[in-house]
C-alpha positions as CSV (number, residue, x, y, z in Angstrom):
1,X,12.5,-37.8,-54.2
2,X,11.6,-35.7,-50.7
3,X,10.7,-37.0,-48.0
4,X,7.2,-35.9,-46.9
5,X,6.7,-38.4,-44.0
6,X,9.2,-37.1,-41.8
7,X,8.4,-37.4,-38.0
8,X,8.5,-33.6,-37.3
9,X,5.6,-33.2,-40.4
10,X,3.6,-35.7,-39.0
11,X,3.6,-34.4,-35.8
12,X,2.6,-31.0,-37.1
13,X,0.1,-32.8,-38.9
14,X,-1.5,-34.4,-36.3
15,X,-1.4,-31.5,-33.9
16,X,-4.0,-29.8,-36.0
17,X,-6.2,-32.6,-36.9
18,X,-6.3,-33.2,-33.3
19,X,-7.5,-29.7,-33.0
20,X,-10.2,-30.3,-35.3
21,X,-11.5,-33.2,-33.6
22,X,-15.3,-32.5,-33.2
23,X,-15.3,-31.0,-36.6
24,X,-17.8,-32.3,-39.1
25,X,-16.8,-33.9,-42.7
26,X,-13.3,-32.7,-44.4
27,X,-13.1,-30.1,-41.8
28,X,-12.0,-32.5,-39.4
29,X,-10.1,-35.0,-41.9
30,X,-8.3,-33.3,-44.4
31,X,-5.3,-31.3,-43.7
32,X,-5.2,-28.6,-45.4
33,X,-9.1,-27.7,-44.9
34,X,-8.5,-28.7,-41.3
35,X,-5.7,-26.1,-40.9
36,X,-7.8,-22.9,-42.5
37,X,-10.5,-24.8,-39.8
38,X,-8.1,-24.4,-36.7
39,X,-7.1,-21.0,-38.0
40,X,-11.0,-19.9,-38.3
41,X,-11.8,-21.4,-34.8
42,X,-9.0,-19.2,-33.4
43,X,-10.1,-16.2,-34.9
44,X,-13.6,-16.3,-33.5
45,X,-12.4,-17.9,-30.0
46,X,-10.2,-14.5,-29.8
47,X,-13.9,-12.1,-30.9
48,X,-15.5,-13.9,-28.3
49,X,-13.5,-13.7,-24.9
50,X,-14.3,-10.0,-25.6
51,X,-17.3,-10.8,-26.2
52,X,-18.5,-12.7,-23.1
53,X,-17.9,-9.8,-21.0
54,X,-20.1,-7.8,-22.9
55,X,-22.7,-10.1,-22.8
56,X,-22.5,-10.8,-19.3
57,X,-22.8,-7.5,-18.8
58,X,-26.0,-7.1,-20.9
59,X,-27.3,-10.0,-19.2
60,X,-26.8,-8.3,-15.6
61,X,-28.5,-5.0,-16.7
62,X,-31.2,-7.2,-18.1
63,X,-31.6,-9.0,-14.5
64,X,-30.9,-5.6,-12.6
65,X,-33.9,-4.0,-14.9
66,X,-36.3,-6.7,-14.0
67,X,-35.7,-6.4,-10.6
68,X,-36.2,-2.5,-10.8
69,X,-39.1,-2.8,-12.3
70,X,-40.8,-5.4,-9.3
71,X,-39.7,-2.4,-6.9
72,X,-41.5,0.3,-9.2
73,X,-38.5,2.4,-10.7
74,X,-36.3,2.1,-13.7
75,X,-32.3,1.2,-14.0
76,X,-31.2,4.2,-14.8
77,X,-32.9,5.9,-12.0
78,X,-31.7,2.9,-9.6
79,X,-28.2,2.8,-10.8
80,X,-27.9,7.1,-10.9
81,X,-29.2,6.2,-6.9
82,X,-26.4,3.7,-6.5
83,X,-23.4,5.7,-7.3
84,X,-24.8,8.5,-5.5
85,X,-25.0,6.7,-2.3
86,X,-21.5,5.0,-2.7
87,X,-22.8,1.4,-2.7
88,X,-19.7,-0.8,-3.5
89,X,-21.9,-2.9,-5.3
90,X,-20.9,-4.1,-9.0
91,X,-23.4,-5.4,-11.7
92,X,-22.8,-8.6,-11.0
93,X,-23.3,-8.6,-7.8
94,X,-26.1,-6.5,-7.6
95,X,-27.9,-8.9,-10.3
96,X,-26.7,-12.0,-7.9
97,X,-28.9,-10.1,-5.0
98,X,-31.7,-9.2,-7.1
99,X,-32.4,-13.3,-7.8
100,X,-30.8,-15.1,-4.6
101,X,-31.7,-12.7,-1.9
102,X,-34.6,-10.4,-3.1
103,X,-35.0,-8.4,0.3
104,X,-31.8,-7.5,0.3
105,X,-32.1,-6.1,-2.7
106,X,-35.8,-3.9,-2.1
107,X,-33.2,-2.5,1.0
108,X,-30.5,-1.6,-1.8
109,X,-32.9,0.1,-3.7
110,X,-34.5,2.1,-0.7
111,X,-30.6,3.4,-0.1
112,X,-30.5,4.1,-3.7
113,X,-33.5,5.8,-4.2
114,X,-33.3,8.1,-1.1
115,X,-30.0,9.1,-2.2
């Protein structure tokens, strides 16, 4: 007979059904699905760090546009206006004006637009 109950197997064991914890039915109890489970979650954990920052970035534009479009011109126009006046200003940032400090941001548009 081999023994399958050795401490190092358990522990391996129990790392991934640790992992698996807020899984739902044999996903979370069964070892072997739980390991293709852990391997799965990994996988799409890795897609989507790359993905957030697209998405974040989306969802600036998407703020940025709004706020464009209060003041009576487009992004692109806006933005084309921003790099030509060499405002230092990021997306992020510039989205982070355009909802906590709107007057700042009609100013940052003025600049931009006379550029």
């Amino acid at each position: 007979m081999r023994a399958t109950n050795g401490t190092i197997h358990k522990n391996r064991r129990k790392k991934i059904l640790t992992r698996t914890k807020g899984f739902r039915a044999g996903r979370r109890r069964l070892y072997r699905t739980a390991k293709d489970a852990a391997m799965k979650a990994d996988m799409w954990a890795f897609r989507d760090r790359k993905q957030r920052k697209r998405h974040f970035r989306v969802l600036w534009i998407a703020r940025i546009n709004a706020a464009c479009r209060i003041e009576g011109t487009s992004y692109s126009k806006f933005m084309a206006g921003v790099i030509k006046a060499n405002i230092g200003l990021n997306r992020k940032s510039l989205s982070e004006l355009a909802i906590k400090d709107p007057a700042t941001f009609k100013e940052v548009v003025k600049q931009a637009l006379a550029a």
